[in-house]
C-alpha positions as CSV (number, residue, x, y, z in Angstrom):
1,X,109.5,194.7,108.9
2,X,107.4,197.7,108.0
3,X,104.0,195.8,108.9
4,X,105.3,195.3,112.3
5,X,107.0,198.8,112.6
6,X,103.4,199.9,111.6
7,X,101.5,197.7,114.4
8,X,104.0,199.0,117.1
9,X,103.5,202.7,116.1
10,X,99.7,202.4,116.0
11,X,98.8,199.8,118.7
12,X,101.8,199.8,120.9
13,X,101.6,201.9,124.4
14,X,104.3,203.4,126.3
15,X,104.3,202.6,129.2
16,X,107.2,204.4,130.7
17,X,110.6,202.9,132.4
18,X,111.3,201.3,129.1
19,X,108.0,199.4,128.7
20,X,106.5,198.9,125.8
21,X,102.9,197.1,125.5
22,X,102.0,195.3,122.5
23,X,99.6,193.2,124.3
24,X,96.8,193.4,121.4
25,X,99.0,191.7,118.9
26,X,102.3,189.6,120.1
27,X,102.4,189.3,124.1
28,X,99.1,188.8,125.0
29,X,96.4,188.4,121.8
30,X,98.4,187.3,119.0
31,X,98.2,188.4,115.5
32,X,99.0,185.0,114.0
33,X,99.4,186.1,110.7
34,X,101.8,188.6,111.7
35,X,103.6,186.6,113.8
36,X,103.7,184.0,110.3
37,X,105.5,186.8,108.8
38,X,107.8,187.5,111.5
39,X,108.5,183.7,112.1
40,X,109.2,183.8,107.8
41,X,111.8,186.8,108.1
42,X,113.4,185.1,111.1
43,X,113.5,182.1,109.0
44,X,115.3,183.6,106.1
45,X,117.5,185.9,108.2
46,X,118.9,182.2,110.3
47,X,118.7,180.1,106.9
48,X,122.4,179.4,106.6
49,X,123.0,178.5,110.1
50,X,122.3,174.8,110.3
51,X,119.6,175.6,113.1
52,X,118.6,172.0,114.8
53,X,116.2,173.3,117.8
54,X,114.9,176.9,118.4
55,X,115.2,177.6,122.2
56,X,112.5,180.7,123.6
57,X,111.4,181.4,127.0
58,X,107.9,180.7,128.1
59,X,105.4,182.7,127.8
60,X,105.9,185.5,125.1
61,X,108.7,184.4,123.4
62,X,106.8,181.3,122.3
63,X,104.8,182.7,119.5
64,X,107.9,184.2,117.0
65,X,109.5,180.7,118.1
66,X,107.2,178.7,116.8
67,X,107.0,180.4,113.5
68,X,110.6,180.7,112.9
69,X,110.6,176.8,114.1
70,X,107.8,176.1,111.1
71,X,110.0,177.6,108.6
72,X,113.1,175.9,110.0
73,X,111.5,172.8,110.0
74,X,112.6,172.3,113.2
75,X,111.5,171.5,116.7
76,X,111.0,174.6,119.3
77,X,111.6,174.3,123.1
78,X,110.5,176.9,125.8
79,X,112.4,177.4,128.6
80,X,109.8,176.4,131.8
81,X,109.7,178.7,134.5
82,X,108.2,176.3,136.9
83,X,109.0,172.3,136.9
84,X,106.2,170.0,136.2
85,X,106.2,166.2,137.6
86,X,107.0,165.4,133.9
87,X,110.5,167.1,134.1
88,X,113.0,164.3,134.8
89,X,115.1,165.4,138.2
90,X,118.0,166.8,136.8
91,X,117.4,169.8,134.3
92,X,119.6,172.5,133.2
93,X,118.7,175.5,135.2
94,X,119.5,179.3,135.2
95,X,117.6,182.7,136.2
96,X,117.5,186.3,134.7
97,X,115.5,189.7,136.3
98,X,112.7,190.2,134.5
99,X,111.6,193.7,134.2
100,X,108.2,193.3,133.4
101,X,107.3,190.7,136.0
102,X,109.6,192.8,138.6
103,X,111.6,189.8,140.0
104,X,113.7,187.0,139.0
105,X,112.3,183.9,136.7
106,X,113.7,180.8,136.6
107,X,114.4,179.1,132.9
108,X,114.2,175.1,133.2
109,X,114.8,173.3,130.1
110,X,114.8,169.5,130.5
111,X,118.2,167.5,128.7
112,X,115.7,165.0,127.1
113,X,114.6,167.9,124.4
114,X,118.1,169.4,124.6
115,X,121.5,167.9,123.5
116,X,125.2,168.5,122.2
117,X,124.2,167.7,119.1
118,X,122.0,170.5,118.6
119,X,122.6,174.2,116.8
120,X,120.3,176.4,118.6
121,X,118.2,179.3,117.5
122,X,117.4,181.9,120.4
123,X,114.3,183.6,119.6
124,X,112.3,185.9,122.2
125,X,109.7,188.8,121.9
126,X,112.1,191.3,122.9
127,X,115.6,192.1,123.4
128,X,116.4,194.9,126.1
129,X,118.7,194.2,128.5
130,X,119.9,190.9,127.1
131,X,119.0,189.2,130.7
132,X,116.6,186.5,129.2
133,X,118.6,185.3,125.8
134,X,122.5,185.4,128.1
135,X,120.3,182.9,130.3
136,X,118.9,180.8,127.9
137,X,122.5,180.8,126.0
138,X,123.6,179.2,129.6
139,X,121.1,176.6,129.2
140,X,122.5,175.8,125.7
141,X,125.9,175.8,127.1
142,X,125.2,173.5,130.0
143,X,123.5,171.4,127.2
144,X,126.9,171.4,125.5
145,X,124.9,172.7,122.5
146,X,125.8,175.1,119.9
147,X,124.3,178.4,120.2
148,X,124.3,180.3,116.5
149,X,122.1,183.1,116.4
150,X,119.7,185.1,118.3
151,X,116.5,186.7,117.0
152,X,114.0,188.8,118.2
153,X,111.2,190.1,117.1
154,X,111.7,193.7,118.7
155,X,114.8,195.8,120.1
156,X,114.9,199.0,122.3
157,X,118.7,199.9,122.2
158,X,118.5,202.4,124.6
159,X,118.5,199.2,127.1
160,X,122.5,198.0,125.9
161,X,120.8,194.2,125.2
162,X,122.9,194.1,122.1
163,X,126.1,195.2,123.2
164,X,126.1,193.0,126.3
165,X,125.2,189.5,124.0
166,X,128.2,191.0,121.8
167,X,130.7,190.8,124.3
168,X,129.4,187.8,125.4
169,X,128.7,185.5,122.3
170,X,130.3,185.4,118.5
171,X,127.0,184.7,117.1
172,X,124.7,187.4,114.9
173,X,121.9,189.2,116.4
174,X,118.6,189.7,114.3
175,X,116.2,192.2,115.4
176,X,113.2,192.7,113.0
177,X,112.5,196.2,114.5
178,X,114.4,198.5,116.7
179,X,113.2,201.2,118.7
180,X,116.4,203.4,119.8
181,X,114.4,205.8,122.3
182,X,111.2,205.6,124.3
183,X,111.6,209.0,126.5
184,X,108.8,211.6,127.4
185,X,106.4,209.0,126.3
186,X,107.6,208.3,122.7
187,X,108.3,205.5,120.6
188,X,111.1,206.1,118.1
189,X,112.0,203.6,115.8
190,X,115.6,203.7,114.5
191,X,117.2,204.2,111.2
């Protein structure tokens, strides 16, 4: 998406160890339009898969989701990282390191919204290590769900996200742009 690529080049900030702020327009304030288009190319990228729910993890990952959701025409859960009184006792449970928060999160999804029935979309902000998405795709297995695709609205390579869902999971990986090196300060956007 060269409108994206563009945003990331001119707003984005380096923030060393792999970080990479785009606070002013997907993480923090969001560009709503933009995210409509990225939620649109999402959409026609997972089109053929049958998608029944798209599954994201709270707080970032919500705003591609929803978008992509709205062209699906489907419904979009976010993973919980805390449980509220609402959340019936038993819920299907995992964790993953986060890098930018600098611990572990916990990802509660609740098996009222989440069933075997269901072909599930993975869509987050990022993809880096892969630590996030391999824990929500436990979710969808405990759900005894289908999991058939992961999306993300940006990749950094460098991180070996892709190649560890690979191994992991015989479903395609969408990633609308993909940064392959952010050394010495740069951003540099692959091929």
């Amino acid at each position: 998406m060269r409108e994206l690529r563009e945003r990331i080049a001119r707003e984005g900030r380096n923030l060393g160890r792999g970080i990479l702020k785009v606070d002013s327009f997907i993480n923090h304030q969001v560009d709503a339009n933009l995210m409509m288009d990225v939620g649109k190319e999402l959409g026609r990228r997972f089109a053929h898969e049958h998608v029944t729910k798209v599954l994201t993890a709270e707080i970032s990952g919500i705003a591609p989701a929803l978008t992509t959701a709205l062209v699906l025409h489907v419904p979009v859960i976010y993973a919980r990282k805390s449980k509220p009184i609402t959340m019936p006792e038993r819920v299907y449970r995992e964790t993953a390191p986060s890098h930018t928060k600098g611990h572990v999160v916990e990802l509660l999804v609740s098996p009222e919204v989440l069933c075997r029935d269901d072909s599930v979309l993975i869509v987050d902000d990022f993809l880096a290590t892969g630590q996030t998405i391999a824990a929500l795709a436990r979710v969808i297995e405990q759900s005894g769900a289908k999991l058939v695709g992961i999306g993300t609205v940006i990749e950094k390579t460098f991180e070996g996200g892709r190649a560890f869902l690979d191994a992991r999971y015989d479903v395609p990986v969408e990633s609308l742009v993909v940064i392959s090196d952010m050394s010495d300060g740069r951003i540099v956007f692959a091929e």
